[in-house]
N, C-alpha and C positions, 0 to 999 in steps of 0.2 A: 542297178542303182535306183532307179523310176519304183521298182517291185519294193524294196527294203526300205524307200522312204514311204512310201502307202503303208508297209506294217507298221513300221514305227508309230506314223502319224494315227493311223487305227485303233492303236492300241492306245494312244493318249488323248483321243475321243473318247477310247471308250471310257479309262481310268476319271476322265473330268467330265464326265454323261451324271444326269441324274439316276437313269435307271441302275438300279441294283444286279443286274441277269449281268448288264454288259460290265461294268467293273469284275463280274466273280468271272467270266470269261476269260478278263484280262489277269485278273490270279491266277488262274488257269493255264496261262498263255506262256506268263513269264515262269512260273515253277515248273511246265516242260521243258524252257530252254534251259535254267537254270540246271537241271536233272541232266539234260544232253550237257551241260559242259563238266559236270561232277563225271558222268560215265567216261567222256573221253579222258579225263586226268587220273580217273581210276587205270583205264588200258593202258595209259601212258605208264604208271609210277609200276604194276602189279604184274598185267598180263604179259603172257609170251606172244609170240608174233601169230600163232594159230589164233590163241583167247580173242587178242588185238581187235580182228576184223570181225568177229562178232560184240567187240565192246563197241566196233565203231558203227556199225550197222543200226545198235539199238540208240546210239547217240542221233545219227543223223534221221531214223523215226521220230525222235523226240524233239529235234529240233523244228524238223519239217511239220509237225502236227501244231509244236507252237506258231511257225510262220503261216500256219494255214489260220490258226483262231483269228491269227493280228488283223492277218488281210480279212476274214470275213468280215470281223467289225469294220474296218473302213468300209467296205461297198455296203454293207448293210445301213450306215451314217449317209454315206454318201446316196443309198434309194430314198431312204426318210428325206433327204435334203429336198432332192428330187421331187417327189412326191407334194409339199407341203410348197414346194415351189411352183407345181402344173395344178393343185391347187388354189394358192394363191392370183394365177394365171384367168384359169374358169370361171372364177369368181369375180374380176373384174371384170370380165367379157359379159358375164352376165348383168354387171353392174350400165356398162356402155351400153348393151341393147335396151334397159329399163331408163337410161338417162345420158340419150345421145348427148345432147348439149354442153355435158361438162366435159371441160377438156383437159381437166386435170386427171380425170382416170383414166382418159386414152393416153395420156402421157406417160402416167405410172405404168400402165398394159406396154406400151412400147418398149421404156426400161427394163420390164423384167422378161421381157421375150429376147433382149439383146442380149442382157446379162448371162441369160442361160444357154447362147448361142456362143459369147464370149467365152464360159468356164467351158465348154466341150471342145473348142479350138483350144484352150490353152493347156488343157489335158492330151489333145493329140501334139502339139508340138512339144511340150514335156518326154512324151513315150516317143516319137520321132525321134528327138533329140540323142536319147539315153539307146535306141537301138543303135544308131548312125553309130558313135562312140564306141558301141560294143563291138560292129561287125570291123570299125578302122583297127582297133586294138588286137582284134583274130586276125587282120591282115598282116599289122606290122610283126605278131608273134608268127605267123608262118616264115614269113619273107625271115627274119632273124633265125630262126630255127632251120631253113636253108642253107643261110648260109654259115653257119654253127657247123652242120654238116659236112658242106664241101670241107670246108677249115681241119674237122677232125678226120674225115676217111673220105679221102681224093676219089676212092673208087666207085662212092654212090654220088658222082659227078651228076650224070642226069636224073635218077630221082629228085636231088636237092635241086636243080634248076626249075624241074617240074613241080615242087613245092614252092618256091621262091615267085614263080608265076602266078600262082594260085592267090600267094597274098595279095600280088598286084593286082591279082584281078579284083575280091574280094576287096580289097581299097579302095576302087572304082566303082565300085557298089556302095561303099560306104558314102563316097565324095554325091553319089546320084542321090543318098538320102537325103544327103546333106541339104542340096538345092530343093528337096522338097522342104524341108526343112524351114528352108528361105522361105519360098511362097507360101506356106503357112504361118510363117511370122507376120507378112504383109496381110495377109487377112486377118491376123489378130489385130496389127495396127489398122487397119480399115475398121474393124470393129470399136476400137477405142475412139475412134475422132467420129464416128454416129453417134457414141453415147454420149461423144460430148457435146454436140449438138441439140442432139435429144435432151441433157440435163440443162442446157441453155434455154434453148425452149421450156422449158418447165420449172425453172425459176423467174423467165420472165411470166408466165403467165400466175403465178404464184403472185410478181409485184402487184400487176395489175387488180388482181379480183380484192388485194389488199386495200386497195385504194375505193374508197366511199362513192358510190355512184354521184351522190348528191355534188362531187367535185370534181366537174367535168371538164374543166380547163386544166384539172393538174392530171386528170385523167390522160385527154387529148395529148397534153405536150409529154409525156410516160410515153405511151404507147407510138409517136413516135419517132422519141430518141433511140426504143428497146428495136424498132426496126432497125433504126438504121446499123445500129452494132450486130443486130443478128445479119443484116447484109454483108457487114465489114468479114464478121466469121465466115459465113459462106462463102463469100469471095477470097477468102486469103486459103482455105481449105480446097476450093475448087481448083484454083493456080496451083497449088501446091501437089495436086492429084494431078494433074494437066503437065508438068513439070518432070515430076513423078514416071510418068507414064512414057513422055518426049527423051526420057535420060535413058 
C-alpha cells in the first residue's frame, strides 16, 4: 500500500511539476499502464489458455515498467526536496558563523533540522506501519488456509496444523512490528512538542526585535511576560514527559 501510494503520489508531482521531461514521463507512465490493461482484456475476450499467459506476461511488463516510472519520479522529487533543504540548511549555518548574534536564524537553523528529522520518522513509521499490516494479513491467510485444509481432507491433519502454526507465528511478528511501530510514533510525537517549542521560541523572539528599542518599558514588561509563558510551556510539557515516562 506504502509502495502504490508513493506511485500515485509521483506521478502527480510529476503531472503538476513545471519541468516539461517529468510531465512527458508521466505520459509515459500512464499510456504503459493504460496498454497493460488493454493487453490483459485483449487475453481475456481473444486468447486461448496457452496465448493467455503470454498476453499476461507482456501486461504485467507493462505495468511493472509503468510502476517503475511512477516511483522514479517520487524519489527523484523527494532528492530535489532533499537537496534544496540540506541546502537551505548550509546556508544558514553559514549565515550564524558570519552573524552569531542574531537569533532569529539559529531559530530558523533549528526548525529546519527538526523538520527534516520529523519527515524521515514519519516516512519510517508510514513503511513500519504498512509492512506490520502485510506480514498480520499473510498470518491470518495462512492460519485460514489451515484450517480450509483440515475442513476439506482430514488426512493432511498435520501438515495443516503445521501451516496454521506458521501463521501464528508470523502474527507474532507482525504484533513485535507493531510495538516498533509504537515507539516510533512516540518519537514522532517527541519530535512535534520540540518543534513546538522551538516555534514558541521563535515567535517570541520575532515579538520582541518588533518592539522599538527606544521603548524600553514596554520592551521590559514583553520580555517578561513572554518568559513566564515560555516557563508555563516548559513546565506543563516536562510533567507531562515525567508522567509520560512514570505510566
Amino acid at each position: 500500500m506504502s509502495l502504490f501510494n508513493d506511485i500515485i503520489e509521483g506521478l502527480i508531482k510529476g503531472f503538476t511539476s513545471s519541468n516539461k521531461n517529468l510531465k512527458l514521463i508521466v505520459k509515459v507512465s500512464i499510456a504503459f499502464v493504460i496498454l497493460a490493461i488493454l493487453v490483459v482484456l485483449v487475453g481475456e475476450l481473444k486468447a486461448d489458455d496457452v496465448n493467455k499467459k503470454s498476453f499476461d506476461l507482456v501486461a504485467g511488463v507493462l505495468g511493472l515498467v509503468g510502476a517503475f516510472l511512477g516511483f522514479g519520479i517520487k524519489v527523484y522529487e523527494d532528492t530535489k526536496e532533499n537537496e534544496k533543504r540540506a541546502e537551505k540548511i548550509e546556508s544558514l549555518e553559514k549565515e550564524i558563523k558570519e552573524k552569531p548574534d542574531e537569533s532569529q536564524t539559529a531559530w530558523e537553523l533549528a526548525r529546519l533540522k527538526l523538520e527534516s528529522y520529523l519527515n524521515k520518522n514519519l516516512k519510517q513509521v508510514s513503511s513500519i506501519f504498512y509492512l506490520s499490516a502485510t506480514v498480520m494479513l499473510v498470518g491470518f491467510g495462512l492460519i485460514i488456509f489451515g484450517v480450509y485444509k483440515v475442513y476439506s481432507n482430514p488426512e493432511l491433519l498435520n501438515p495443516s496444523i503445521l501451516v496454521t502454526c506458521t501463521g501464528v507465528i508470523v502474527n507474532f511478528i507482525g504484533g513485535t512490528l507493531l510495538l516498533i511501530y509504537r515507539s516510533t510514533m512516540n518519537q514522532a510525537k517527541g519530535y512535534v512538542e520540540v518543534l513546538e517549542r522551538i516555534n514558541a521560541v521563535g515567535m517570541s523572539i520575532q515579538i520582541l526585535e518588533s518592539i522599538d528599542d527606544k521603548n524600553l518599558e514596554l520592551k521590559d514588561s514583553t520580555t517578561a511576560e513572554i518568559a513566564k509563558e515560555l516557563l508555563k510551556i516548559y513546565g506543563k510539557n516536562n510533567l507531562k514527559s515525567t508522567v509520560g515516562n512514570t505510566v
